[in-house]
N, C-alpha and C positions, 0 to 999 in steps of 0.2 A: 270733717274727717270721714270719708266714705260713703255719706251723703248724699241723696239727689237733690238739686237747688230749680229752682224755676230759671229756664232760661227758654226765651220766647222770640219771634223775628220783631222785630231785625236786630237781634245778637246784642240788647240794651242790656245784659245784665252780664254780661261776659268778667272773668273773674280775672282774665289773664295782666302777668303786669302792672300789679297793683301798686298804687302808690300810697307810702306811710305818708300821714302828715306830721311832719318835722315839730312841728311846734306844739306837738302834744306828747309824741315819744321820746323826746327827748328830755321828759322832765320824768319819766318810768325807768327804772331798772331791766333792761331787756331781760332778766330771768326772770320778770313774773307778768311781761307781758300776755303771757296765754291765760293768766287769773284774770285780767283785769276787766270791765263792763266791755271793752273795746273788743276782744275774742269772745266773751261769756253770753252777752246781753243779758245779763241779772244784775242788779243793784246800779248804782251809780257812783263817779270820780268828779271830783270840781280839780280844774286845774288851770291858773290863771286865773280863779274868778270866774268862770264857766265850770257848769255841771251838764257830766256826758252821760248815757242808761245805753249806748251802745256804739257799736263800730260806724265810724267817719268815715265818707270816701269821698268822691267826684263824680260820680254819676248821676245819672239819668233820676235814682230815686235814693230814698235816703232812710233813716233806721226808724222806725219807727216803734214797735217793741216785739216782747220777744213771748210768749204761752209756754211755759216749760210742760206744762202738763199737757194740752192740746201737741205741743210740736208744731206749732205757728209761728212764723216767722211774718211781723208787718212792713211792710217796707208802703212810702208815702213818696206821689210823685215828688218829685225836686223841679217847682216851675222856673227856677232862678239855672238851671242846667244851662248850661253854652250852648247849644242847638233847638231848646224847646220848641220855640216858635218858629222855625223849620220843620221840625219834627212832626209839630201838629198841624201845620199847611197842608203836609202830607198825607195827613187824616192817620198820622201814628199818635203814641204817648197820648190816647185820650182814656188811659188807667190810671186811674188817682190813689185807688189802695189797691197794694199786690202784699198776695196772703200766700206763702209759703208753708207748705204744710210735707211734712218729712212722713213717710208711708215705708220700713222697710221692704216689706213682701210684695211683689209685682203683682200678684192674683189678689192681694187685698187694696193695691192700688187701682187696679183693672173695676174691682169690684166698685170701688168710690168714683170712680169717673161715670163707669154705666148709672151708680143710681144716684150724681148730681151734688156727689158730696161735694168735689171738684169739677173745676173747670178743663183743666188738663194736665196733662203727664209730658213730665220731659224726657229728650231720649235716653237719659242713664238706664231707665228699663229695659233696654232693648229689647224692643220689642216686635222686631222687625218680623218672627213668625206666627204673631201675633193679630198682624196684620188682617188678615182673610179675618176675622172672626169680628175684631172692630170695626169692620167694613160696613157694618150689617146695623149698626146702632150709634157709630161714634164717626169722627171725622178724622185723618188720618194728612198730615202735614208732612212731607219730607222736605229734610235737610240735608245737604250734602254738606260732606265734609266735619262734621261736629263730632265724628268719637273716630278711633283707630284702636285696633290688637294690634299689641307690638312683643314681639321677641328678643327680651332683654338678657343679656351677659351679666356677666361677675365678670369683668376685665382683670381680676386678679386670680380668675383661676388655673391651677398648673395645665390645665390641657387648653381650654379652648380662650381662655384669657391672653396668658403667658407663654403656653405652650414649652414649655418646660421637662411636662412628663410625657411629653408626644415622644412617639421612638424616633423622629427627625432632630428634637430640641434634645433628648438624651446624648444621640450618637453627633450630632454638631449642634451646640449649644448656641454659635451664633445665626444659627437658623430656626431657635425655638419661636419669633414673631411670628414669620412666616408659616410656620408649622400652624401654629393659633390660628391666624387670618385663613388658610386653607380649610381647617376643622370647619371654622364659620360659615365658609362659605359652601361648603358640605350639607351645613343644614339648612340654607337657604334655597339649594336647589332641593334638597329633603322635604318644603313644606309643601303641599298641595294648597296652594290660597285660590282658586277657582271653587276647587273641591268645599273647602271649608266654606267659602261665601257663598255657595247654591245651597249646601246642605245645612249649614246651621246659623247661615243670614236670609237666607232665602232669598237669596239674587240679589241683597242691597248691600253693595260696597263693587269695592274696585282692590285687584291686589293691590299689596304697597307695596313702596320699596325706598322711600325716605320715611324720616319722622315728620318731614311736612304733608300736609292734606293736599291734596289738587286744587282745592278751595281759596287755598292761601295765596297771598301777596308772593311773586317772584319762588313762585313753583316751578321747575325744571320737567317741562313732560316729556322732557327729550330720553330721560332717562324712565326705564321700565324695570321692570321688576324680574329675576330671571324664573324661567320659568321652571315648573315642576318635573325633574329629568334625575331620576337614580342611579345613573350612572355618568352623570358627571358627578355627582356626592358619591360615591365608589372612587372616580377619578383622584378628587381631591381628600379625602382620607388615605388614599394612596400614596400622594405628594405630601400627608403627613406622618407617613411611613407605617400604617394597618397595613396588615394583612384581610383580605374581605374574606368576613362568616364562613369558617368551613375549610376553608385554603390551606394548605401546607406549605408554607414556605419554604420547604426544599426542596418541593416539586414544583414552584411554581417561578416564573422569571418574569421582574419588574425592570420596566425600560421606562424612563422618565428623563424629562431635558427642556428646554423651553423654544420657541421658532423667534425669531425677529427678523425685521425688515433689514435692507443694506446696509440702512442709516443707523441701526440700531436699534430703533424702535419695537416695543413687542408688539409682536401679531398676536393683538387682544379677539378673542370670542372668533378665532379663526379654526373653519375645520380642516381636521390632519387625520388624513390615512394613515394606520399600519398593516403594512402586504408583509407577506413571508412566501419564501420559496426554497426548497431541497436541494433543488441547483443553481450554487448559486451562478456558475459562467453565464446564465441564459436568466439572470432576474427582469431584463428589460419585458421580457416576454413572458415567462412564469410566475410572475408575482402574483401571489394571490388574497384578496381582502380580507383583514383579519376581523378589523373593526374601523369607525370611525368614532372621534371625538372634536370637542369645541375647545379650543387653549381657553384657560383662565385670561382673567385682566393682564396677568404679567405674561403673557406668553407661555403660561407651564404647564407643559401634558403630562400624560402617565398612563403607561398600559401593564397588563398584568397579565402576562398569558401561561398556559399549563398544559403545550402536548400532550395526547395519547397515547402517539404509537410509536417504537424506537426511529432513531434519521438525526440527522442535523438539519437544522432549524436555519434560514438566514433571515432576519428581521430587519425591515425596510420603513423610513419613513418616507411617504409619498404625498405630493403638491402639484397639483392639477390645474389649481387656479387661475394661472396665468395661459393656459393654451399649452405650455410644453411643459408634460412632465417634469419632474424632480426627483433625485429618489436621493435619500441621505441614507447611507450603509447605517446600522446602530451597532449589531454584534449577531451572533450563530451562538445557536443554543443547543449540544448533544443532549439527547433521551437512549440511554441506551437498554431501559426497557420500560415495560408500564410505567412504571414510575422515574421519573426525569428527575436528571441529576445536571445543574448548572456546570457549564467544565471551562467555561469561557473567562475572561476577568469580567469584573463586577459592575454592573453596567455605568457609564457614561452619559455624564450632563451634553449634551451639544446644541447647537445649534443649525439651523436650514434660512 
């Protein structure tokens, strides 16, 4: 439980996916399986007529005993293993006793490798700014793919779970999902992960953007990670009806809608212009760039603008992409003095 374990190449001691063996839990009470020599390694069970002093598996090496005082873990090759003699062709599996030894503090772990106490450190330390300084006495082995930061939800909570007390999920209830998946996805262009992995990995990682490794079986590298852009997290807190820090929403006019194709289809990670212009008989020619944005996965923008000076306002979305312009009318926004006052009806879902 929160423990560093030895795990070494080529990944013989991996924990994942364990199998119980049936024919011995099956005669324990699942409530006191965490007492028993099988989670504890102290004492010993006979069961069937066989007496066990610790945890059973299938691997590579097998229990051998347990130092409560040291915090030594023995583990003894397993030659009877399904690949040994594969293994050892390879000039691997030629450790016969593996000594696990549990070190909470990284500087007192650091300490016991320089002076020989151990053999080596596995990467639970992280130790990756560490690096330069072991360089200089120790030997330094990367592994890709063996540990990930991940940014984990409470799926049940009212805002960014259920989305519920989002002001989208209040004022349409059947829209509090989306409201939640919008919040998320807010903070995911909110994280700087370059940032974070030059400065406090020191260049070792790669952003993420599944909970699988690149490392792994039937990794999808098609898919990337979005990138680090505050104002697409502005966008999408928008689409789940905030007002951005500072803003007066009664001075302020929100236009939101989503684009799709012919067919239907949203026009996913697609950039949309919004132009505005005072006249509007001549927008083909006066339009002028307010901003740009990238739609969400579903097709859904949001812009949030706030005149200064009194005029009506006429608000354009614009599609260039194809060689011939587009412009979708949205609505005209009077200001009729510093302070702007919406006079229009309430803005409008559409589509382009």
């Amino acid at each position: 439980m929160g423990k560093p374990f030895g795990y070494f190449e080529p990944y013989m001691l991996g924990f994942a996916n364990n199998i119980i063996p049936k024919h011995i839990f099956e005669n324990i009470d699942p409530a006191t399986w965490s007492e028993t020599p099988f989670n504890t390694g102290k004492g010993s069970m006979t069961i069937n007529g066989i007496t066990y002093t610790g945890p059973v598996g299938t691997g590579p090496y097998k229990w051998g005993s347990y130092d409560v005082e040291g915090q030594n873990v023995h583990l003894v090759r397993n030659d009877n293993y399904w690949n040994a003699t594969a293994l050892k062709n390879d000039g691997l599996f030629q450790i016969k006793d593996y000594y696990i030894r549990y070190i909470a503090d990284k500087t007192s772990a650091l300490a016991a490798l320089k002076n020989g106490e151990v053999d080596m450190l596995d990467y639970n330390y992280q130790m990756q700014t560490d690096i330069p300084s072991i360089g200089s006495w120790g030997k330094v082995i990367n592994l890709d793919g063996v540990g990930r930061q991940e940014f984990g939800y409470n799926m049940r909570h009212p805002t960014f779970g259920t989305g519920v007390d989002t002001p989208l999920g209040q004022t349409h209830p059947e829209q509090a999902a989306d409201a939640a998946k919008y919040i998320r996805t807010a903070f995911d262009f909110a994280v700087p992960r370059q940032l974070i992995i030059n400065n406090l990995l020191a260049g070792y990682g790669l952003p993420g953007v599944t909970p699988m490794a690149p490392t792994q079986a039937f990794y999808n590298s098609a898919i990337t990670a979005r990138p680090y852009d505050l104002e697409q997290a502005r966008h999408y807190l928008q689409l789940a009806g905030y007002t951005p820090p500072g803003a007066n929403a009664a001075n302020e006019l929100n236009l939101q809608g989503t684009v799709a194709y012919p067919n239907g289809t949203a026009k996913a990670q697609y950039p949309i212009d919004l132009k505005v212009t005072t006249d509007n008989a001549t927008y083909t020619t006066s339009l002028q760039l307010v901003t740009q944005i990238t739609t969400g996965e579903d097709g859904a923008w949001s812009f949030t603008v706030a005149p200064s000076a009194p005029g009506t306002y006429y608000y354009y979305l614009y599609d260039n992409s194809t060689g011939t312009p587009e412009y979708t009318y949205l609505r005209d926004f009077t200001v009729a003095s510093a302070t702007p006052t919406p006079t229009a009806t309430p803005p409008q879902r559409g589509q382009i």
